[in-house]
LOGU-58120 format. One record per residue: x, y, z of N, C-alpha, C in turn; residue in three letters. Coordinates in steps of 0.1 Angstrom, whole numbers, plus 5000, padded with zeros to 4 digits. Example, Ala and Ser with C-alpha at 12.3 -4.5 7.8 and 13.67 -1.06 7.14 Angstrom:
513249435078512349555078513249675078ALA;512849785071513749895071512950005079SER;
This chain:
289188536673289488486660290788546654UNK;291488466646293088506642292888496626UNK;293888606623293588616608295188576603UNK;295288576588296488566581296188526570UNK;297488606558297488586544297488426544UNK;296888386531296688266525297288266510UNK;298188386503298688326489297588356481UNK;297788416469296388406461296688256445UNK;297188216454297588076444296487966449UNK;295987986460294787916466293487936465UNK;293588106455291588146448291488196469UNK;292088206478291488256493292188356494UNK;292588466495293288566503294088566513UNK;292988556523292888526535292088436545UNK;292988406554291788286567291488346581UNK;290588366580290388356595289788226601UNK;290388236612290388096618290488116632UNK;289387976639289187986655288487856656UNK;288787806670288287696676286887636668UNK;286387726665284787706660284587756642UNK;285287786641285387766626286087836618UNK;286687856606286887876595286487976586UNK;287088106580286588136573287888206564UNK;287288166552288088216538287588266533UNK;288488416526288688516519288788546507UNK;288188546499288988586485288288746476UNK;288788776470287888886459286888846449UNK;286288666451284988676441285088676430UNK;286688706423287188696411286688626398UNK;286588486404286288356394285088376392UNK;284388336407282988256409281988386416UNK;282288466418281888576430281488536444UNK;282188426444282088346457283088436469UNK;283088526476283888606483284488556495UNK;283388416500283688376516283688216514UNK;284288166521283788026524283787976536UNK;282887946545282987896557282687776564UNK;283787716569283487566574283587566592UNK;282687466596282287486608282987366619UNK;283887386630284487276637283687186643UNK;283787056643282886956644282486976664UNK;283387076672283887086685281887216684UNK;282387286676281587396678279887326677UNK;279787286663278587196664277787106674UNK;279187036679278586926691278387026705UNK;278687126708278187236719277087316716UNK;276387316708275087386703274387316699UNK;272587356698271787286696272287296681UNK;271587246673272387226655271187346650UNK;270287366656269887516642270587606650UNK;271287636659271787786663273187856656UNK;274287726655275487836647275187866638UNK;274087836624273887886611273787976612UNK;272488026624271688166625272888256631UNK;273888166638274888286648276088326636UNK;276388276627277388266616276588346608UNK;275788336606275188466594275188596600UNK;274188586614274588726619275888796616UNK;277088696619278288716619278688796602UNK;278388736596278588726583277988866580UNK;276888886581276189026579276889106583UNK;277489146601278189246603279889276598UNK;280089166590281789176587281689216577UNK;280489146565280889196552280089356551UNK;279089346562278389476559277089476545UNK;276589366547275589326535275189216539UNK;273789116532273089016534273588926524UNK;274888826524275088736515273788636511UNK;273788606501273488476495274388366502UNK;273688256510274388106509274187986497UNK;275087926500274887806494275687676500UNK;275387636502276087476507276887396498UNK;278287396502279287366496279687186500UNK;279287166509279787036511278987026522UNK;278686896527278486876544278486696543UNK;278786656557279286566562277986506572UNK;277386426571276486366584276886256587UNK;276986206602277386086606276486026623UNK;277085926623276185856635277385746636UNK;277485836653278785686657277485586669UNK;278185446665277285346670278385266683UNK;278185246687278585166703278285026698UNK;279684976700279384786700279884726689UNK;279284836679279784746664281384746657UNK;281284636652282784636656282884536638UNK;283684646632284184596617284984476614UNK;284484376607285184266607285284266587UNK;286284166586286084176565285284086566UNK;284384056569282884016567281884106563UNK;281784176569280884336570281184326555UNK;282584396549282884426536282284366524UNK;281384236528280684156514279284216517UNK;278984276526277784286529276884376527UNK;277484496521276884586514275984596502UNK;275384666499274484686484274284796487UNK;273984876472273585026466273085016452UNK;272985116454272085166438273485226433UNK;274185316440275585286436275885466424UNK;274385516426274285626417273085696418UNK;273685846421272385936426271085956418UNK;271385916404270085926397269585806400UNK;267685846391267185716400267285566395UNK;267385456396267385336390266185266393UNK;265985176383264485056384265084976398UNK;264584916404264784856416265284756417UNK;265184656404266284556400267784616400UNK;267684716398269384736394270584766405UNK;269884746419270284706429271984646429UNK;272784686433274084626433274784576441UNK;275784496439276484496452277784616452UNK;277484656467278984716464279884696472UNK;281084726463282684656467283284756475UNK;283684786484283984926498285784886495UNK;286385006494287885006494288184956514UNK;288484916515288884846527290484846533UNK;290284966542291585006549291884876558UNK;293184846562293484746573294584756577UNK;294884696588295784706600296184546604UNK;296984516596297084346600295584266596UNK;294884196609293684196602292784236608UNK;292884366612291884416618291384556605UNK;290184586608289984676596289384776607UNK;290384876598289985036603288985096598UNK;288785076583287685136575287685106563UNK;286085136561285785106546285085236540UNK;285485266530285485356523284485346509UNK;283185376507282785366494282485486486UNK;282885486476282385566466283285696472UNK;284785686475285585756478285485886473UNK;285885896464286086026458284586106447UNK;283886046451282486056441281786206454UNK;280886226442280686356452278986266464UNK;279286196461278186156476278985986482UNK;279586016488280385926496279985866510UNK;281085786512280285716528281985676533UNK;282085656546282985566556282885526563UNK;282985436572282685316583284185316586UNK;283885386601285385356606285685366622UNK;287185336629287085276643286685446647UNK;285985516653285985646661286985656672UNK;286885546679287585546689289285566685UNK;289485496679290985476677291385586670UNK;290685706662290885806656291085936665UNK;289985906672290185946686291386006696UNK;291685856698292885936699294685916696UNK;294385916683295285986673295486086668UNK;294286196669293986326667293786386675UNK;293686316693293786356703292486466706UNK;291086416702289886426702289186376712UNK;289886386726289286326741287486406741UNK;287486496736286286566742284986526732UNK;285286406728284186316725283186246731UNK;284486196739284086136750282786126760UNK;282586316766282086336770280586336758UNK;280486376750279086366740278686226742UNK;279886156740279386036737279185936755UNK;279385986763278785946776277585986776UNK;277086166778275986186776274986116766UNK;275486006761274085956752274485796753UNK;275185786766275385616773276185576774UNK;277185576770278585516766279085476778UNK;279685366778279685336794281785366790UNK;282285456783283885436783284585326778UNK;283885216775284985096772284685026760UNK;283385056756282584996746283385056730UNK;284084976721284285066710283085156699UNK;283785256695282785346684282685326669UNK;281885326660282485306653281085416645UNK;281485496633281485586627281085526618UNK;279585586610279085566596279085706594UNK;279485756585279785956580279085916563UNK;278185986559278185976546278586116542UNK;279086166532279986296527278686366516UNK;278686496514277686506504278586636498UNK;278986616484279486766478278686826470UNK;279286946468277987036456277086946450UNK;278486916440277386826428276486756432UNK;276186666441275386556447274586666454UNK;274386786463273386876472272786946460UNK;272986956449272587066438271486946431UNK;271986806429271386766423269886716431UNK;269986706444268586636455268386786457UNK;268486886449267887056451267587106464UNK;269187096471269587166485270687266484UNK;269687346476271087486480271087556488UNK;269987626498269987746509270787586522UNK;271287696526271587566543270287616557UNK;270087696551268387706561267587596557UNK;267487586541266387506542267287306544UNK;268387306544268587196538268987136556UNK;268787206567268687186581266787116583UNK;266287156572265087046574264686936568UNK;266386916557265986796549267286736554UNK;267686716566268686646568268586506574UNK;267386486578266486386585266186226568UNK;265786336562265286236547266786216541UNK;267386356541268586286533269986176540UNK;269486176555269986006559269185966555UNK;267985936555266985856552267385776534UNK;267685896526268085846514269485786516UNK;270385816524271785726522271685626526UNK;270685586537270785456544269985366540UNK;269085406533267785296531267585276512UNK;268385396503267985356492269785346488UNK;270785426490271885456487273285326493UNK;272785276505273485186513272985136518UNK;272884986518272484906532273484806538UNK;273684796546274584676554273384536557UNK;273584446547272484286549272984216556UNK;272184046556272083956565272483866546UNK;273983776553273583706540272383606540UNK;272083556529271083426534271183366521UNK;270083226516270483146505270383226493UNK;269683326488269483396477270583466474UNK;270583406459271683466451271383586447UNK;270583646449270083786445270083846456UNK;271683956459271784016474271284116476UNK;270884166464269584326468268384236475UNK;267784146479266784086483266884026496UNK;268584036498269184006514268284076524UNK;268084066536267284136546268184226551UNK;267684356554268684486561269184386577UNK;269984396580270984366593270484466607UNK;270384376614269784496631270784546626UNK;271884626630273284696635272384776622UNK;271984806610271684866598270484936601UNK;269484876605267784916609268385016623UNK;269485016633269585106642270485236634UNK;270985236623271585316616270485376608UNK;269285316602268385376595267485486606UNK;267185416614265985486623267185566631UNK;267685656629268685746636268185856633UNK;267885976638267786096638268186186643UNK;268886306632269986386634269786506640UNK;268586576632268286676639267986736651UNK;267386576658267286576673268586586682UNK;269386546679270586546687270486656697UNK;270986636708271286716719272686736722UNK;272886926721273986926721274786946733UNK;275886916737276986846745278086996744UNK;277587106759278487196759279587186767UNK;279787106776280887016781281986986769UNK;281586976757282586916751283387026746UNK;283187136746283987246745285487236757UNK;284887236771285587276782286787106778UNK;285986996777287286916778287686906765UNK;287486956754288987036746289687076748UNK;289487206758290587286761291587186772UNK;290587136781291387096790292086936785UNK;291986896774292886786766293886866753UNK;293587006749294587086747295687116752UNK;295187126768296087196780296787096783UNK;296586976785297086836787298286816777UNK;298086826769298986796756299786946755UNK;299687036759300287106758301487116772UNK;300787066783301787046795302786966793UNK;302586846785302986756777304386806772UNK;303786876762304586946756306087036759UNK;305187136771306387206777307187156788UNK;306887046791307686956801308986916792UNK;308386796778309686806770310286886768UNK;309687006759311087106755311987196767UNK;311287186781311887216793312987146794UNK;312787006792313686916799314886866790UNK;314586936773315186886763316486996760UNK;315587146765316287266769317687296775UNK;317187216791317987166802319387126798UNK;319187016791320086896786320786946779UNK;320087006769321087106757322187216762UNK;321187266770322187376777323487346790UNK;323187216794324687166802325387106793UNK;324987056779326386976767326887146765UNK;325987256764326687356758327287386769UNK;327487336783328587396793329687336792UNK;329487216791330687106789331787156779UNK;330787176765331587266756332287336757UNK;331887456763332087586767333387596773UNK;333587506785334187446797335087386790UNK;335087276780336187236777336987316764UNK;336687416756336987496749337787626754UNK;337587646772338087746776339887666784UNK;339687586784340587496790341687496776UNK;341087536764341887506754342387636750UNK;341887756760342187896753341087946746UNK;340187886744339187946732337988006741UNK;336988056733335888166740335088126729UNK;333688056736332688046725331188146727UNK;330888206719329488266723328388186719UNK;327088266720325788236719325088196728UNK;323888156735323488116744324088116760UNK;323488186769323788136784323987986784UNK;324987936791325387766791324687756805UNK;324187576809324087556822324887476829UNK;325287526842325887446847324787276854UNK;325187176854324487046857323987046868UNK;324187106877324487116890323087216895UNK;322987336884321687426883320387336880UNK;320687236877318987166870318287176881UNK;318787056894318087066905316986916898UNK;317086866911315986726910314886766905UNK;313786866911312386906909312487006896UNK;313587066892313387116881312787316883UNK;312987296904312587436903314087586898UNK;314587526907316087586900315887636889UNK;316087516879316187536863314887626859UNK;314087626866312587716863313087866869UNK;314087896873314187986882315688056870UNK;316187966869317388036859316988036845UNK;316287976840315788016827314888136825UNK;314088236837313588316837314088426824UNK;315188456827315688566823315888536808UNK;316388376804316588386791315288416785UNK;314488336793312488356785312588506779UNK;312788596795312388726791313188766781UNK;314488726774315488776766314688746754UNK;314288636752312988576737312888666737UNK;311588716747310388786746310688896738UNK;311888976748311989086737312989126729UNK;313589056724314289046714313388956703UNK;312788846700311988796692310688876686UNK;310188866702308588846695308189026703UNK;309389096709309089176712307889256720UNK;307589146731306589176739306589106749UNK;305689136759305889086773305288916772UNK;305688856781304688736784303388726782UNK;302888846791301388886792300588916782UNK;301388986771301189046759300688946751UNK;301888856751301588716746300388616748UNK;299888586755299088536767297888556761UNK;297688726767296388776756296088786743UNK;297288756736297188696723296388586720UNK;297188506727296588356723294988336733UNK;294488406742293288386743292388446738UNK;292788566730292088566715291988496705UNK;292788416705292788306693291988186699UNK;291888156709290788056717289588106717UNK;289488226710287788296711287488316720UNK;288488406731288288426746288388556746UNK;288088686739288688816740288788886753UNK;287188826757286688916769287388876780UNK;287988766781289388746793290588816789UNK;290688826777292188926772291989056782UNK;290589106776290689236782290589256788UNK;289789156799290389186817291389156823UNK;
């Protein structure tokens, strides 16, 4: 885990921060709220769902050195579905009560979903955006990878996916105000009301209908694709510890990625600065800064240029960041929440 100032213009101090979660710092000032911790969706999907609570408090105990009080600040529940596939049809098809307190059962509404789009295809619908109990319907797949979130994949094989079929994401959002009001403040206890409280978003808060002749669309029939979103159960989930390893190794991907461009962007820069060099010496003049490359050093396979850039690497090293390669190295597998490979 890696730490660093955060500004006190942000109410946080400080962050620590790692693959698997989040945590912020402050002095308690305002609210006596001293910590706040959010958990990566990477971390969750590799454990059964009651174990990081219990492993994060431990945690929490031995940092601050005391038994905090929690409270549940926000949380997110969702259920991606295989097959279903958003059309602006879907978007008439909704109804809610539209408001967390309770209403007579006539007062049933329709609701109008902010409707993202792509030409005409729709990415997502959005209701009750910014309200503290929210919902979205949207492509998973295509988010996927745009965020470059491959190690989905693998959860979502483990529970059938045959790879080709699109995903598509129902997430309903729940903030204080809306958890305070359905009287879920501990997150111990609110890991056993997480079963009813989809139960309340899907069956009293949202439904997706079947239109039919009745002008009265709270009386529309719930939609299969809806009845397989109601009977979903979260708690059961089985967690997916594979999905950790192909993170890293779709990190590592994107990162090879990476260092191949700036290798090869490197290269290029460093033979115009020969050219320069070369033609500025022909004029009498002497330019510094940087080792130039000759064109000739790149070499087809690029091992050359891997072989004459050594030295500049090592010149970074210690002139920048002042430390070896290795140094470096075991830095950043601390920050992957790998210490105990650092240390060997």
């Amino acid at each position: 885990m890696a730490i660093k100032p955060h500004g006190s213009g942000h109410g946080w101090r400080w962050l620590l921060y790692s693959d698997d979660l989040h945590l912020q710092l402050g002095t308690g000032k305002w609210n006596e709220t001293v910590c706040r911790l959010t958990f990566r969706s990477v971390y969750l999907h590799s454990r059964d769902l009651d174990k990081p609570l219990s492993q994060v408090y431990q945690f929490l105990v031995a940092f601050l050195g005391y038994e905090p009080t929690l409270q549940v600040s926000s949380l997110d529940q969702c259920l991606d579905l295989a097959g279903w596939v958003l059309t602006a049809a879907d978007a008439e098809r909704f109804v809610s009560r539209g408001s967390l307190q309770e209403l007579p059962t006539d007062e049933v509404e329709h609701f109008n979903p902010e409707v993202d789009r792509r030409g005409r295809r729709i990415k997502a619908l959005y209701f009750s955006k910014t309200a503290p109990h929210s919902c979205c319907i949207y492509d998973k797949t295509a988010e996927v990878k745009v965020h470059h979130k491959e190690w989905f994949y693998e959860v979502w094989k483990k529970n059938g996916w045959d790879g080709e079929i699109p995903i598509t994401r129902i997430e309903f959002r729940y903030e204080r105000e809306c958890l305070r009001e359905m009287g879920m403040e501990c997150p111990f206890d609110l890991l056993n009301q997480l079963d009813s409280l989809w139960a309340y978003s899907t069956q009293q808060w949202l439904r997706h209908t079947l239109p039919s002749a009745d002008t009265n669309q709270s009386r529309w029939a719930v939609s299969e694709v809806w009845q397989v979103v109601q009977g979903a159960t979260l708690f059961l989930t089985e967690a997916a510890p594979v999905a950790r390893v192909k993170k890293i190794e779709a990190e590592a991907t994107h990162t090879l990625a990476g260092f191949v461009g700036f290798g090869t962007s490197l290269a290029a820069r460093l033979v115009v600065l020969e050219h320069q060099r070369e033609a500025a010496r022909q004029r009498g003049e002497q330019l510094g800064g940087l080792p130039a490359l000759p064109s000739e050093a790149v070499g087809e396979d690029g091992s050359e240029f891997l072989a004459w850039v050594y030295e500049l690497v090592q010149g970074y090293l210690v002139g920048k960041k002042r430390a070896t390669f290795g140094q470096v190295t075991r830095r950043k597998l601390a920050w992957l929440g790998q210490p105990q490979i650092a240390a060997a």
